[in-house]
Structures are given as C-alpha cells and as structure tokens.
N, C-alpha and C positions, 0 to 999 in steps of 0.2 A: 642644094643649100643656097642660100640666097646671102649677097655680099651685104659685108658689115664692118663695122668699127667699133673696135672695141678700147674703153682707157678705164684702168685701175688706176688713179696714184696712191692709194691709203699704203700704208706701211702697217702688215703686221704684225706685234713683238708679242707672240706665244708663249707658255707655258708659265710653273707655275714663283710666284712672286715677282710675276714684272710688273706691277704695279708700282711698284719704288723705283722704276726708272721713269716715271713720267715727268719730274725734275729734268732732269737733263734733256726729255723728247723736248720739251717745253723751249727748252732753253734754244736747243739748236733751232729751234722754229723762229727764236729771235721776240718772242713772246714777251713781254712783259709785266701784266695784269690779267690774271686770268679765273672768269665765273665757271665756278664747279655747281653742273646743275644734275640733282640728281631726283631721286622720286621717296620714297616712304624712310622707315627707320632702320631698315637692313643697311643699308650702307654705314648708318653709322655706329649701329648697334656688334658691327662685324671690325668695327675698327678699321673698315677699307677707306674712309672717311679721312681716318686720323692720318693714314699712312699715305696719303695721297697728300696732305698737306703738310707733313713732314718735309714730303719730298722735294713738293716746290718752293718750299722754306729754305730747304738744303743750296736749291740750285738761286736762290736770292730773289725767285719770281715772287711779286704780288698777286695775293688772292682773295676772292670773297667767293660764301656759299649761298646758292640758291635752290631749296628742297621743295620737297611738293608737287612734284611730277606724278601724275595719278593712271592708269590703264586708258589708254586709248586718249591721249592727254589732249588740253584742250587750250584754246586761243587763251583765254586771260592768264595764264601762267607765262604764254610766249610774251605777250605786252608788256608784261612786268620785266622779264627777263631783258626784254628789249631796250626799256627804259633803263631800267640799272647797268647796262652795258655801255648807254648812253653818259650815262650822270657820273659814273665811275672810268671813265675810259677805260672800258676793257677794250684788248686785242685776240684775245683765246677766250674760247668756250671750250669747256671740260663737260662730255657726259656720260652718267657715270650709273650704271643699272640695267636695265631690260631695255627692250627697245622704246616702249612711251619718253625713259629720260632722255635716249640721245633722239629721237626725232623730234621733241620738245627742242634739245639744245641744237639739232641743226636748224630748226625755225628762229630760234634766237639770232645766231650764228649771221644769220641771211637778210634777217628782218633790220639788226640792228645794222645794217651797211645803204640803208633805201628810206626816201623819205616820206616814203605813202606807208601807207597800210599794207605790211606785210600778206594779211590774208588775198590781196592780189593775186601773189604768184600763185596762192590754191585755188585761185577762180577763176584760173590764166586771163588775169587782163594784163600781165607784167610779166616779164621772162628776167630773174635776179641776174644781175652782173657780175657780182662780187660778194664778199661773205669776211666774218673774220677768221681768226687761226680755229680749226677744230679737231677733237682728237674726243677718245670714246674709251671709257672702260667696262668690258661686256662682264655682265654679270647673269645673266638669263641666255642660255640658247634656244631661240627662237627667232627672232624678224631677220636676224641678217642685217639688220641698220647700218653695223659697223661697219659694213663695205659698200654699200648698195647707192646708187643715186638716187634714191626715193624717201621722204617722210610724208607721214599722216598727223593730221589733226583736226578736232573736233570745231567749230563753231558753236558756241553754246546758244547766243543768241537764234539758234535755229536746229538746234542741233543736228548740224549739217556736216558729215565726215569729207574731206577731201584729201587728196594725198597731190605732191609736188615730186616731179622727177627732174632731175638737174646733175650734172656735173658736180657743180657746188656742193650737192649733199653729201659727195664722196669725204670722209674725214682725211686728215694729214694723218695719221695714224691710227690705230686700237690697237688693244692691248687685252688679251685674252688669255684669262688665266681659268683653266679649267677646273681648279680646286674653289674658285669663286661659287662653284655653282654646286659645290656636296650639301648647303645646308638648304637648299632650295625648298620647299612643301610640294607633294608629289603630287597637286594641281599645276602648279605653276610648268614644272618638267612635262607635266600633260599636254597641257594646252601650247607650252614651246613645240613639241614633236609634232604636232597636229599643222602647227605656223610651219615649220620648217618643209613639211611636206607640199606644203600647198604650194608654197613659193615656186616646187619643183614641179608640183601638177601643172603651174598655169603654164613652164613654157613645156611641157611634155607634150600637153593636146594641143599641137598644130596641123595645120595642114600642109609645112612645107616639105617637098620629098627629099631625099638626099643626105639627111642628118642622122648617119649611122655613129658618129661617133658622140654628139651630142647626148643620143636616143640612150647608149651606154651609160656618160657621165652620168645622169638622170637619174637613169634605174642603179647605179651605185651608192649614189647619198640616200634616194628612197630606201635601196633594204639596209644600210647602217642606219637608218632613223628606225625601222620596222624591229632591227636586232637588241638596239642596244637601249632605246626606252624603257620597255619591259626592264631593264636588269636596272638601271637606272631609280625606278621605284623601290630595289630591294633591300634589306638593310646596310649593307656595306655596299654602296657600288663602288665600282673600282674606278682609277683616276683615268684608265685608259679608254671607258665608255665615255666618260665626263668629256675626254681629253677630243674622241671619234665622233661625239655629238654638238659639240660645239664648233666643230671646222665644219660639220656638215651643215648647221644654220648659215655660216660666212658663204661657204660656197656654192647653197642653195640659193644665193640672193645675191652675188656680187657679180653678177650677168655671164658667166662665164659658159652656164649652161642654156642661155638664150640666143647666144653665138648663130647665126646665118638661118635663124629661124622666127616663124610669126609666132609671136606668144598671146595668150587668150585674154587672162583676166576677168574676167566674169563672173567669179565666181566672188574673188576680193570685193568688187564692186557692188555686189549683192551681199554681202557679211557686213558691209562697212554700214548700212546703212540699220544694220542690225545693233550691230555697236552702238553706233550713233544714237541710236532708240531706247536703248535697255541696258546701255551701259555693260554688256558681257562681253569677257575677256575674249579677243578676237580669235586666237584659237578654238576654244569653244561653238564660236560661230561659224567657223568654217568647217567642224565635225556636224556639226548640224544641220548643213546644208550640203557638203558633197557628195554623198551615197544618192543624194535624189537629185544633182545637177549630174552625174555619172548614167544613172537609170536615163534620165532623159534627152541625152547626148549621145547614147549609146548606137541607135540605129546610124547614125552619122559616119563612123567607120570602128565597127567593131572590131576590125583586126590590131588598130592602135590600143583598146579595151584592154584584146587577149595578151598581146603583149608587154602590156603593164602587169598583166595578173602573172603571168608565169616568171618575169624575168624584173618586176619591182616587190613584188608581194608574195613569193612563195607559192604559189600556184603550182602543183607537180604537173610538167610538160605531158601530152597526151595527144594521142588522134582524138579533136574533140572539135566539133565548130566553134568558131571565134565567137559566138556568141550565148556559148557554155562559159567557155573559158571566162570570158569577161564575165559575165553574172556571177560566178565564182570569183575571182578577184574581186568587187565590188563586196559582196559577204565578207572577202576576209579581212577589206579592209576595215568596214565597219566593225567586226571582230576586234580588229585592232584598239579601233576608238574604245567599245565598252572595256577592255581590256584596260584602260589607261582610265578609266570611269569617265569617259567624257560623253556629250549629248550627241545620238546619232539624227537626233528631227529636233523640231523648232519647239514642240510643246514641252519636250525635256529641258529645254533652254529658257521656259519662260513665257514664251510669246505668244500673244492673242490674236487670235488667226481673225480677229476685226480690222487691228493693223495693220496683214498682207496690203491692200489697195497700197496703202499710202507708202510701206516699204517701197511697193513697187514702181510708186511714180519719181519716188527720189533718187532712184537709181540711177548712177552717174552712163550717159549713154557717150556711145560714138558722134562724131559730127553728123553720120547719116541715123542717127537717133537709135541704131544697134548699139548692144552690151556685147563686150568682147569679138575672139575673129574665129576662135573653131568651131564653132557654131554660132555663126550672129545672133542673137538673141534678142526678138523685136517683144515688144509691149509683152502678147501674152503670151509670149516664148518666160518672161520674166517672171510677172504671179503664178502662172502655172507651175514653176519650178518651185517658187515658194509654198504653195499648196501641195504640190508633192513633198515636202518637205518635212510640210506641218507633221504629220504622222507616219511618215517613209520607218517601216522596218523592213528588212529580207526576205519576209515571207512573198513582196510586193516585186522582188523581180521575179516572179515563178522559175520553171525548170530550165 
C-alpha cells in the first residue's frame, strides 16, 4: 500500500426530505445570496425547486435561479453563471440534479473567485485558490460529484472535454435524498449504474500490491451496483435499492476506495472525448468502451481480471485459470450492460469509426504522453482499443 492523504470536508445530510433543511445548512454557512443552479425541468416540474426556495426563504437567505444545465455540461452556461454571481454578489452556489448540474455549479463556484478565465484551471495553466460557499442536491445516482474533488466540462469552442481535480471541488455539504431518484426514466438509472461502476473500475486496476482491504471496499459497491440496478428498473423499486444505490455512487467517487493506491483512468479519458463528440450520456460511453479496454488489458495481470469476476461480478469460484475466470467476468459484465439496455461497442452508441484517428489524438495523455497507469497506454495502445471497441461482442474473447 503506498502512503497517502486523504480529506473529506463535505457533510452528508441523508435520507428522505432533507431537502428542506438546506435553509438552515445555508445559513450556518454564514451564506447570504445564494445561485441555485440546476439542469432541465425535473427539478421543477417535481416541486424540488419550490421546496428548495421555500426554504431559504424560511432561513431569510437571498436567491436567484439559474437553469439549463445540459449532459455533459458546457463552458457558456459556466460564464454566465460566473458573471451573474459576479453582478449579483452571490456567496453560495446551490447545485441541484445529476452530476452535469453540480459540476457546472462547482465551475461556477471556482470561476467566480479568479480573474482570468476560469477554463485555466481545466487546462492546468492555474491551480484555483479559493471558491465561493458550495452545497449539492443529488438527484441522479451516478458521478459521485457530490463528494468528489473532480468536475468535468465541455469547451464548446472546440469541443474539448476536460475535467479539474481540486480540493475546492469538494462541496460544504449534499444532501441525498433517495426518494429524489423513484421517478428517474430507466436510461438515466442505466447509464448512472454504468458511471458508478467505472468510478470503481479505474481505481480497482492498479498495479499497487498490498490493498487487501481497498480490493474489498471495491468489490462491495461493484456487486450492490450489479444487485440492485436490475430491481431498480422494475416497477416498484423499493426505497431501500434507491436508498444502497445512491451511497454507492458517493462512495464510488469520494476517494475513499483510491486510498494507498495508483489509480488508472484511462478509460474516462477515452469516453470523454466521446462525449465530447457526440454528445452521449457519459454512462453510455463508458459501457461502450469497457468490455474492449478489459479484453485488451487483460494479458496484463489476469489474476486482478479473475478476481473481479468471481468476488465483483458473481462469477461462481472454481478450479479454473485466471484467464477463464476473467473472460467469464468480462461476459457477465457486459450481460450486465445489455441487461440495463445500454451499448456494449461504439457502433451501438452511434460513432463512425472514420472518427476513431481524431478521438484518438484528443485523448487527454500523461506528461510522458501515456493514458492512464495500469497499463500505460501509448498512441496505439489508444485507437486500437477504440477499434476494438467499434464492434467488440463476447463472442471476441473466445474460450
């Protein structure tokens, strides 16, 4: 296990109707003007809107709304946010939906504290200082935002995906209400479970030895995402799936399971720029592409494979080599994905395989021009995965 630091400050106020305390989180925050920025018309179609502004009405804060947060959200909604937080002296950002709203609102958050160009810090020529008040109401379990030190956003002018990891991004609070998420559409719960996983694949494939109990944590939230999805789609899901799927998006992402270990990444970094492209819901993108960044990372250490498949994915335990086992897991995960209707290759998802080259050179790399660290991934370590990708079914890992 390799030494490390770890810091949470976010506060999380669970279960269900805490929403109507955000008044008072506000308040103790010392808050006084605060931009509620959220994405489409569920928020306010669901009256979570209303009750949100009840409440800081109640606790005597000033507010103003800024909607329009879109998937995979994009710089001119941060500018605007930025400028209005400017012109209105705000001190709190409120964000309030899936993860596009609050990494939208921690870009705001961040931008409006800096007197350059926010998109700095996503192009590291700037490391942010400081931030205003921030605070998160999850409504989608998927990215983990609500705890995490990372956001992502789009440059439209190039449509360039970049993401920002900081301290700063951690919010003062969220607030997770698991009934937020019963009227969800059974893509959205898809492509969440798809997000949540990944989060946990990139730091699962390491190379560091020593992280028996990490390797655990891991394969815990992986099979509560593998169990409770499925039931999740069915007509009544119960508050208690709602309740085990949404703490496993926070704690898929809130570093806890990256603890004394190198985490990869590569795989994100290769979706983002899919996104970036075609505009498909990032979930999505990352079932489209892992079955065939799996296949071809595999000769790498197939006993981390096997032990994914048996002890994250239901894989019945057996005298069998690791590299059964693991082509077995790999099936069942993409099982999994059709199971949730999502795309397991890139042509299901859309993409014209005249576009791989230029996916591929957009790819965000390491300083030594590698993608990720469990298998560094040079140039055409990169398209070739994409190419595998294009048309990857199971028939393609043989026996």
């Amino acid at each position: 296990m390799n030494n490390f630091d770890y810091y949470s400050p976010t506060r999380f106020i669970f279960g269900p109707d805490r929403e109507n305390e955000v008044g008072s989180l506000c308040r103790d925050l010392a808050a006084s003007k605060v931009l509620i920025h959220y994405g489409g018309g569920s928020v306010v179609r669901s009256g979570l809107l209303e009750r949100v502004e009840a409440s800081l009405s109640e606790a005597g804060i000033a507010h103003l709304a800024l909607g329009g947060a879109v998937p995979n959200p994009r710089d001119e909604l941060v500018y605007q946010g930025i400028e209005l937080c400017r012109r209105e002296n705000v001190d709190f950002v409120l964000g309030i939906g899936g993860g596009s709203a609050v990494d939208s609102a921690k870009a705001i958050a961040i931008g409006a504290c800096y007197d350059g160009d926010f998109w700095d810090f996503y192009s590291n020529r700037a490391k942010p200082e400081r931030r205003l008040g921030l605070g998160t109401i999850v409504t989608l379990p998927a990215s983990g935002t609500e705890g995490s030190n990372s956001s992502v956003i789009t440059r439209t002018a190039d449509w360039l995906k970049r993401g920002l990891r900081s301290d700063l991004n951690r919010p003062d609070f969220s607030i997770l209400n698991p009934d937020l998420t019963a009227s969800l559409p059974a893509w959205q719960i898809a492509c969440g479970a798809a997000d949540i996983l990944s989060h946990v694949f990139e730091r699962y494939f390491t190379n560091t030895p020593g992280v028996l109990l990490t390797d655990n944590l891991c394969e815990a939230v992986i099979a509560t995402v593998i169990e409770t999805a499925p039931r999740l789609l069915a007509d009544a899901p119960s508050r208690d799936d709602q309740s085990n799927l949404i703490w496993s998006s926070t704690l898929a992402h809130i570093g806890l399971l990256g603890n004394g270990r190198q985490e990869d990444w590569s795989v994100h970094a290769l979706e983002h720029e899919l996104s970036a492209l075609y505009d498909v819901a990032h979930g999505a993108g990352l079932a489209a592409l892992y079955p065939a960044w799996m296949q071809y990372t595999l000769p790498h250490d197939p006993a981390r494979f096997a032990r994914l498949a048996v002890r994250g994915l239901g894989v019945a335990p057996k005298r069998a080599p690791d590299l059964e086992l693991a082509r077995e897991g790999i099936r069942r995960l993409a099982s999994f994905y059709r199971q949730l209707a999502l795309p397991v290759n890139l042509r299901e998802l859309g993409v014209d395989e005249a576009d791989l080259p230029r996916l591929a050179a957009k790819v965000k790399r390491n300083p030594d021009g590698s993608c990720g660290f469990f298998l560094p991934l040079q140039d055409k370590d990169i398209l070739a995965i994409y190419q595998l990708a294009m048309d990857w079914q199971p028939e393609m890992l043989g026996e």
